[in-house]
KEKE-938686 format. One record per residue (C-alpha): x, y, z. Coordinates in nm, 4 decimals. Layout:
N
{{X, Y, Z}}
...
//
This chain:
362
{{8.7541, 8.6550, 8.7787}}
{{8.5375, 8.7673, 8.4610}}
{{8.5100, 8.4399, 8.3456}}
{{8.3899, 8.3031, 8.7320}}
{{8.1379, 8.5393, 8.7728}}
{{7.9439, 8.4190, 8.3984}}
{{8.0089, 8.0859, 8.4791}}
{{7.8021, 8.1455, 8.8171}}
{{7.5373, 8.2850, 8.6006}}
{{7.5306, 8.0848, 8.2621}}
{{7.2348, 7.9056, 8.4051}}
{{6.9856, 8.1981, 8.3616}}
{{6.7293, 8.0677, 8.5838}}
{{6.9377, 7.8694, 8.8768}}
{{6.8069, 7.6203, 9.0805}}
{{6.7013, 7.8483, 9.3799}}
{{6.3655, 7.7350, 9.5271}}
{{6.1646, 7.8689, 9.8014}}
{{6.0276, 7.6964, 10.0960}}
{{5.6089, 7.7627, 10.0724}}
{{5.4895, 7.9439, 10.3810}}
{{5.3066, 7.6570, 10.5777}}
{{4.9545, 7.7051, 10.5364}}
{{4.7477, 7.9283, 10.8421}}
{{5.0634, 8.0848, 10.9218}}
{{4.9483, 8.4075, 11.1110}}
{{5.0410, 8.7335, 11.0027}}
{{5.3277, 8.9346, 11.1701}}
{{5.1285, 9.2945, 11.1535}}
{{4.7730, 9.3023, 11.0240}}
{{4.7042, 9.4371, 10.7113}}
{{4.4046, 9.6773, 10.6240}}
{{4.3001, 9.5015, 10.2877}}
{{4.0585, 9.8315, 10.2306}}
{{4.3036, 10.0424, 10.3059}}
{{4.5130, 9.8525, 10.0332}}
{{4.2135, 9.8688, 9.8385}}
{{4.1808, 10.2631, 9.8628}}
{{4.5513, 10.3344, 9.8119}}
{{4.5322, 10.3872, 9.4413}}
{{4.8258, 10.4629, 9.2242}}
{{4.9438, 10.7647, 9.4331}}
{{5.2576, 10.8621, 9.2255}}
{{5.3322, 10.6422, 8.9812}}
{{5.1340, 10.8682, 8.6767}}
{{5.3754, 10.9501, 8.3904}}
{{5.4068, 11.3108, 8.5147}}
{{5.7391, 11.5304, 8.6646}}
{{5.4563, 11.6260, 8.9403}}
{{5.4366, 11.3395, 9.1226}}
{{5.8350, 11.3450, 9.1721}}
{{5.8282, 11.3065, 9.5330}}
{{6.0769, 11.4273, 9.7980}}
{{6.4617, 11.2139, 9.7445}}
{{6.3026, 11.1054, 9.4422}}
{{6.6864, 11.2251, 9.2950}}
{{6.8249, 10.9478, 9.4203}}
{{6.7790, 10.6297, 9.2967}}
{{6.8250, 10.4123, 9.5200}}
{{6.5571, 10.6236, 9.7174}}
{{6.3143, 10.3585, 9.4946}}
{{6.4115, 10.0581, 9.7065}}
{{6.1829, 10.0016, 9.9406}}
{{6.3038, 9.9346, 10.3276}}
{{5.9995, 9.7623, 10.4993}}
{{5.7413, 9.5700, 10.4540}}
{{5.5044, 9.8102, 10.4568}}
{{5.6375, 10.0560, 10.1999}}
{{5.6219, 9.7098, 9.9750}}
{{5.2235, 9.6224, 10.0774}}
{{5.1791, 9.9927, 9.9481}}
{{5.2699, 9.9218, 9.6314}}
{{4.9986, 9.6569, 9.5918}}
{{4.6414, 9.7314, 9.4769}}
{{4.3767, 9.4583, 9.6399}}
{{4.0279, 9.4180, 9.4679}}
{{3.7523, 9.4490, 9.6253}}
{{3.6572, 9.1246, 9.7698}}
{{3.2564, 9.0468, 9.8154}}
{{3.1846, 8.9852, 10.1527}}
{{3.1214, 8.5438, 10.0786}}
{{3.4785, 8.5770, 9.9664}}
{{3.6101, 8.7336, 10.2935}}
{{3.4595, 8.4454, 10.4632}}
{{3.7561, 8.2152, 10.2965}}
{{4.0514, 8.4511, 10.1800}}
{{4.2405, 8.5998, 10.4030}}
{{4.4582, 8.8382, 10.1668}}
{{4.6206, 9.0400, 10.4759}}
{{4.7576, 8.7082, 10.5766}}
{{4.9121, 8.5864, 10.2453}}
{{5.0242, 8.9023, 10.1723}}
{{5.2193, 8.9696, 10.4801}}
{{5.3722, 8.5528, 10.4191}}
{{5.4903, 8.6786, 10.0368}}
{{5.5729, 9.0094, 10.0350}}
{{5.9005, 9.1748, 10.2784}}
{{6.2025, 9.2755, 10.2230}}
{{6.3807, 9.0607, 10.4900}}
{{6.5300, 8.7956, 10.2151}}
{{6.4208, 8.5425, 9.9175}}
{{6.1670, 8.3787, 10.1375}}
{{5.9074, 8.6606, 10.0090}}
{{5.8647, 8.8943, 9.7321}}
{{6.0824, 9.2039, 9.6959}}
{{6.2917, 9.4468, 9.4915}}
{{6.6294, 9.2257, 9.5630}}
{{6.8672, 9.2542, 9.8149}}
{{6.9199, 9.6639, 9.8673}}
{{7.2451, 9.6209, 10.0670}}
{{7.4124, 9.4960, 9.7304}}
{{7.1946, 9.6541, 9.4819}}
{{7.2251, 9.9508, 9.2062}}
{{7.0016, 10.1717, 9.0756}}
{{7.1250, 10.3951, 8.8451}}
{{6.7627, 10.6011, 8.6976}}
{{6.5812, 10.8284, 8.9614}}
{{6.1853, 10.8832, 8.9541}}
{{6.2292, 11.2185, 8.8209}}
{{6.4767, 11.1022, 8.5289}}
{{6.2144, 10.8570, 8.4616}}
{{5.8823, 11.0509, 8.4853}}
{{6.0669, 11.3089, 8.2521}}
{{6.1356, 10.9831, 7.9963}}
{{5.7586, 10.9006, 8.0310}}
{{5.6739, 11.2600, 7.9540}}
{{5.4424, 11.2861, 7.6744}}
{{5.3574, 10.9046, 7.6428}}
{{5.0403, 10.7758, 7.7090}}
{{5.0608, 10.4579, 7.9129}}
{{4.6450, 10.4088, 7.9425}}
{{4.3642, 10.5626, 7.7262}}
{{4.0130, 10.6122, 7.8796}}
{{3.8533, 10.3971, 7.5972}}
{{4.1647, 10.1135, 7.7694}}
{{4.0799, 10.1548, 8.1070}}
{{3.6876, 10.1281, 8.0523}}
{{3.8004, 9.7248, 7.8316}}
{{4.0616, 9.6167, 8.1268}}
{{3.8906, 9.7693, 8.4279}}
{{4.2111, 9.8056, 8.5723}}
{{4.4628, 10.0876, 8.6175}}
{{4.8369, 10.0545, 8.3509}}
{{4.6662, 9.8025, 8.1620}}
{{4.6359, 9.7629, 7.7955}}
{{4.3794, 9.5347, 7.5648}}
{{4.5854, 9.2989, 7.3070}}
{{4.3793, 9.1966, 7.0005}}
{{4.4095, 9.0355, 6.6364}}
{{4.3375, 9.2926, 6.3172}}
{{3.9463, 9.2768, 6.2606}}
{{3.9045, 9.1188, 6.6405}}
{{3.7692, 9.2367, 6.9280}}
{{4.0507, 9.2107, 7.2306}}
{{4.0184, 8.9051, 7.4336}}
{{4.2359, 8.9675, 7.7024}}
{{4.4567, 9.3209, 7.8778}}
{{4.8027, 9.3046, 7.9823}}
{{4.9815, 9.4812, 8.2420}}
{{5.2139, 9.7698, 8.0952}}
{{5.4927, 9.7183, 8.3664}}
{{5.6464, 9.4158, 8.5593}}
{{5.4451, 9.3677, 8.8568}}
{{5.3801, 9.6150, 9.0996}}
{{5.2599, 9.7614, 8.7368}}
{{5.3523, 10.1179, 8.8399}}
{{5.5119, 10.3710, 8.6340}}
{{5.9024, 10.4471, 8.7941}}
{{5.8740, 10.1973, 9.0713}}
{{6.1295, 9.9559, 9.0637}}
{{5.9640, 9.5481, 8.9733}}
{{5.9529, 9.2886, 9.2006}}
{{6.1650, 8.9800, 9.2103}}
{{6.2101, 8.6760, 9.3892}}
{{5.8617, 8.5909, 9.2887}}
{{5.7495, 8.2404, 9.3132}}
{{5.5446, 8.1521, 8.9925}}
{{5.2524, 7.9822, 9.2658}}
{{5.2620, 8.3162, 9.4108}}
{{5.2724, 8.5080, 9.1507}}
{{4.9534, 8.3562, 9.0187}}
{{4.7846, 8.4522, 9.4002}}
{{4.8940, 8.8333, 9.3848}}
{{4.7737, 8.8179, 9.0459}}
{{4.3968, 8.6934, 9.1056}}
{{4.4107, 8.9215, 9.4536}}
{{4.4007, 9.1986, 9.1569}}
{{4.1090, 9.0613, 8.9632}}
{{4.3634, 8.9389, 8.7564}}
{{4.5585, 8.6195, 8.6634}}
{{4.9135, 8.5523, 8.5870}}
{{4.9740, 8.6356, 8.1968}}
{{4.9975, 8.2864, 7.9353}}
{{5.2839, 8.2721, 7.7326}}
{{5.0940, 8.2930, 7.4079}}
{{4.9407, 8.5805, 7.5360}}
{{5.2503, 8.7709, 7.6403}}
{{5.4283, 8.6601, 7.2930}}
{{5.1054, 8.8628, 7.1249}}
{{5.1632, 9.1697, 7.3101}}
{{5.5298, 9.1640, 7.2262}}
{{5.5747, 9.0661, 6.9003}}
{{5.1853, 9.2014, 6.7429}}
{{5.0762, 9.5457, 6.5949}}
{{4.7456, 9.6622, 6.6583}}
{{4.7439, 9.8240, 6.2940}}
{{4.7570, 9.4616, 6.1702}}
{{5.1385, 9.4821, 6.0322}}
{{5.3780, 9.2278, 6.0084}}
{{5.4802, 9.0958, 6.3705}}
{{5.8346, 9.1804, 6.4978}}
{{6.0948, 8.9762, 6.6374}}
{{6.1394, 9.1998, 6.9443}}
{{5.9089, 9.4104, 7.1155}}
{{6.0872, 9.7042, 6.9908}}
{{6.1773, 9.5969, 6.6044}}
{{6.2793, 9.3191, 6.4445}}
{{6.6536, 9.3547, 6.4804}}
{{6.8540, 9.2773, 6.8502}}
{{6.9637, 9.6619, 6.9832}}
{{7.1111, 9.6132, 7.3120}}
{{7.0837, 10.0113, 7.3696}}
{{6.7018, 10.0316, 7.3908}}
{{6.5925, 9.8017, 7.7095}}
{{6.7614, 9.7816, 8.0108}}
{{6.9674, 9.5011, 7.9552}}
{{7.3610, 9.5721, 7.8648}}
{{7.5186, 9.6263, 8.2140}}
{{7.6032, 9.2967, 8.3159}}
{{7.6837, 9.2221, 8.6903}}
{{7.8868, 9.4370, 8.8995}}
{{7.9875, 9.1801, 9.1361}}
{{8.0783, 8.8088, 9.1545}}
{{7.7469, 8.6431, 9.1746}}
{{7.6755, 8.2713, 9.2920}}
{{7.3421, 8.1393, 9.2234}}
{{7.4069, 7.7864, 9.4162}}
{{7.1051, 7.8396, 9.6193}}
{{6.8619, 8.1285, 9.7449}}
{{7.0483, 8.2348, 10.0508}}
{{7.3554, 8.2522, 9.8831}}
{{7.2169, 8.4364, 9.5568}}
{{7.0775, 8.6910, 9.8124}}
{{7.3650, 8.7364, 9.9782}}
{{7.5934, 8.8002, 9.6339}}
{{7.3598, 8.8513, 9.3786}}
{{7.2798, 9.2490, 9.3042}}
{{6.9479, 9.2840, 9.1421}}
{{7.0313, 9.6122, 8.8969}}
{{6.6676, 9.7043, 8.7855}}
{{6.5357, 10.0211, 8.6563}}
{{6.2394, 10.1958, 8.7431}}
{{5.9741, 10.0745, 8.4998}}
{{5.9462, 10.2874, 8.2001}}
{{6.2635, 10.4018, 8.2269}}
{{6.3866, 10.3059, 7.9113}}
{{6.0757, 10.4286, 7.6798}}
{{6.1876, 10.2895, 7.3553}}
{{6.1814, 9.9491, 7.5279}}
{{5.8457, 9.9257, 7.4658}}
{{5.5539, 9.7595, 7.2359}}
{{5.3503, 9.8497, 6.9793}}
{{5.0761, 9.7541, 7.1780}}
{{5.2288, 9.9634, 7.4868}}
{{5.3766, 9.6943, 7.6714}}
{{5.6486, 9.8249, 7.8704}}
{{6.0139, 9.6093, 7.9555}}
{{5.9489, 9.2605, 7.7817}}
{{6.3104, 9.2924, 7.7105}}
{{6.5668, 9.3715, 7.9891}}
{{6.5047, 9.4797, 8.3431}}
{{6.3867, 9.1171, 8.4891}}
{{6.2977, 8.8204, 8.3168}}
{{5.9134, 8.7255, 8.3590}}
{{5.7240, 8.4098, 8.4975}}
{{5.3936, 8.3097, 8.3225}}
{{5.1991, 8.0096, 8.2703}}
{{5.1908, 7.7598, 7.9473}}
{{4.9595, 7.4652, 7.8548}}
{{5.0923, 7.1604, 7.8103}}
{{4.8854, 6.8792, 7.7288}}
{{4.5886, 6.8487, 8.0104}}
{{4.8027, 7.0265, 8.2272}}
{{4.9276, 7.4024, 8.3501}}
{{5.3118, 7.4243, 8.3342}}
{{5.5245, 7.7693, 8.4477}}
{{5.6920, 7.9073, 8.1327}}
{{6.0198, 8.1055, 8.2201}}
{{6.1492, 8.3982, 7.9759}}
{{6.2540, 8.7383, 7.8837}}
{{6.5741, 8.8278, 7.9848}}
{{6.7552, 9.0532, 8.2888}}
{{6.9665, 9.3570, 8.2981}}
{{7.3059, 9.1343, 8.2093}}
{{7.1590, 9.0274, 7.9290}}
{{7.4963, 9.1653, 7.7240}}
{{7.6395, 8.8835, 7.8635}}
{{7.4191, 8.6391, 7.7228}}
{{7.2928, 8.7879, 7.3975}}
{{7.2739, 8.6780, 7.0337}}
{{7.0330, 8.6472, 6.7256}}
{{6.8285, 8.3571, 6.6528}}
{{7.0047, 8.0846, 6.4255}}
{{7.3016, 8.3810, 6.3876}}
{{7.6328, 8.3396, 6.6297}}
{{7.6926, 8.5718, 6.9536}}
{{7.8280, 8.9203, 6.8776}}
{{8.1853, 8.9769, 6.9800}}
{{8.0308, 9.1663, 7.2637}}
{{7.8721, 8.8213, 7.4363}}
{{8.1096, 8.6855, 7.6419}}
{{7.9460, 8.3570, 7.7039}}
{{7.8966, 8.2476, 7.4063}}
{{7.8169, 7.8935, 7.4467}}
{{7.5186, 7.9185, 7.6784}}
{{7.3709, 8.2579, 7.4756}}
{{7.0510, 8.2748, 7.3757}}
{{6.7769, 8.4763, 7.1889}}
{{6.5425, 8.6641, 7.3693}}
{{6.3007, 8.7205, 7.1182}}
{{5.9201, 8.8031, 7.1491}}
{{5.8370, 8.3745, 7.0572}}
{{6.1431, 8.2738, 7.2202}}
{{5.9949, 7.9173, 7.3776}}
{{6.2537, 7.7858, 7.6801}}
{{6.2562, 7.5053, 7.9046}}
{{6.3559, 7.6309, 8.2155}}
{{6.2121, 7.5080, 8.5254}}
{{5.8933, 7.3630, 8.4262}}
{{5.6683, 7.3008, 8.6981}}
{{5.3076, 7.2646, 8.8150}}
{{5.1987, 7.6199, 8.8221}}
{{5.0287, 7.4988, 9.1659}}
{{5.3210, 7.3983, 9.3069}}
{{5.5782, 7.6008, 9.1742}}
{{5.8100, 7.7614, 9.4005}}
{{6.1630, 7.8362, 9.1392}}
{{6.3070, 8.2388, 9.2944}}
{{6.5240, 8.4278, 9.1659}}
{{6.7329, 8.7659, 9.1801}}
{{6.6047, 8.8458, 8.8389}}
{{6.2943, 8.6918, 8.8275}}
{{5.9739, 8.9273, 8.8664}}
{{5.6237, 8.8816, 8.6804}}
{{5.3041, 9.0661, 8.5107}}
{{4.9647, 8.9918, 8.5155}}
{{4.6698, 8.9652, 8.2429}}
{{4.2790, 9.0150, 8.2345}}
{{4.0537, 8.8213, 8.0332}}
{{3.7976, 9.0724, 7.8923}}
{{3.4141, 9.0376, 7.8696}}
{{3.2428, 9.0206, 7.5772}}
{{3.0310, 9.3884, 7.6868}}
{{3.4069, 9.5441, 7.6962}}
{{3.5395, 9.3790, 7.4230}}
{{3.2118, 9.5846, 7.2068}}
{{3.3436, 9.9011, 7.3888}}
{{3.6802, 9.8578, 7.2119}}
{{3.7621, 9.7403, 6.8555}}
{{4.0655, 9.8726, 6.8182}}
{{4.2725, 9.9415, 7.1384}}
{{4.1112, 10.3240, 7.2073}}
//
């Protein structure tokens, strides 16, 4: 049965695709984009105060409805000759519900687990500063972080947490990279570039030598949430039937605080594995990586053999920072790979007037 259940999994990114929503679809329940707009991060700061009530429980974190999803998502502004053409209240209510892998959610919460409450995770978080003033003032943007070269000024921020970017909210999966780009530029934002993402794993703002991991240079399965494997016999042959048997076993973000940058980047290792977007000759390709929670299962060292501990060893891999795969690569335009484990995070580029504001990360 062991042996099934990695074999249905070996593939780390499965060929599960989602149908796109057909364009002018109208919404089920409108949405108040100001209202989205307005909502803030209302309790996701890195303090034991915003514990809210059940917050002991963490499956509590798993959102039920639609709604409680939408909540989660902060809309720019949009300038009244935009509203004329984008209708977010209408794409977001087509991407985001919790009603299966035809839209954007935190898994399947009949099957999943959730081991880490919000308070066990604020009370992680204690102490830690996720965004400086100096930060907020370069990226314009709440949990964000600027990324920059010794003796440059930053030329783009980075999201601290898998998107919804919230502190001890659960991330979102089953996120189309086509969509993923959308939700990202309904931000002000834009889905994060592989080189980019590398830089804010691997870099130190001090100028030091880069690491092989976010959190070191040496593979430690006991800092990031990814050593508990799956808990049930999961097959991946298509979307329905990965939601129906697949358990997504994320963590609140930040729950593991030494899984973390030195540029403050939160979860590059572990939790869900991370679409983003890569050049490739004229063109704009998705680039698939990271790794999931069952990572244990898959784990080894670059150009080093799988620890005793990996039980499939012939289809392991290394996820380190510059780890450069193949999987699924597709016109970011037209991309529409899902998965149980698959969530994303956005990046900013930063102006040259914010870039003068801060040098060296605040």
């Amino acid at each position: 049965m062991r042996r099934a259940r990695v074999l249905a999994v070996m593939i780390l990114f499965a060929s599960c695709r989602r149908t796109p929503a057909p364009q002018g679809a109208p919404p089920e329940v409108p949405v108040d984009a100001e209202a989205i707009a307005d909502a803030g991060d209302a309790g996701t700061d890195a303090t034991a105060e915003d514990a809210t009530t059940g917050a002991s429980d963490p499956m509590q974190l798993h959102r039920e409805t639609q709604d409680e999803l939408l909540a989660l998502f902060d809309l720019r502004r949009l300038t009244p000759a935009e509203k004329r053409h984008i209708q977010p209240d209408r794409f977001l209510r087509s991407e985001i519900g919790t009603d299966g892998p035809s839209r954007m959610n935190q898994g399947n919460k009949a099957i999943a687990s959730h081991l880490i409450s919000r308070e066990q995770c604020l009370a992680g978080l204690r102490g830690i500063t996720l965004q400086t003033e100096k930060q907020h003032a370069t990226c314009g943007a709440e949990n964000m972080v600027p990324i920059w070269k010794k003796g440059k000024a930053p030329s783009f921020c980075i999201d601290v947490f898998e998107f919804p970017n919230k502190a001890c909210e659960l991330p979102f999966v089953w996120a189309p990279p086509t969509s993923a780009k959308k939700v990202c530029e309904l931000q002000g934002k834009r889905l994060c570039s592989d080189t980019e993402w590398n830089m804010a794993c691997r870099g130190d703002p001090e100028g030091g030598e880069d690491w092989r991991y976010a959190y070191g240079s040496k593979l430690d399965l006991d800092v990031c949430n990814d050593q508990k494997g799956h808990i049930r016999t999961c097959i991946v042959r298509d979307a329905k039937t990965a939601w129906a048997t697949c358990a997504t076993e994320t963590e609140p973000s930040g729950s593991y605080p030494r899984c973390r940058s030195r540029f403050g980047v939160f979860d590059q290792h572990g939790n869900v594995a991370e679409v983003m977007m890569r050049h490739q000759g004229d063109h704009v390709v998705t680039q698939l990586k990271g790794s999931a929670w069952y990572y244990n299962e898959l784990a080894k060292e670059p150009r080093e053999p799988p620890p005793a501990s990996t039980p499939n060893k012939r289809d392991a891999y290394p996820d380190h920072c510059n780890f450069d795969p193949r999987w699924h690569v597709e016109p970011i335009d037209s991309a529409y790979h899902v998965n149980y484990h698959l969530g994303f995070r956005c990046c900013k580029s930063v102006t040259p007037s914010s870039s003068a504001k801060e040098r060296h990360g605040g």
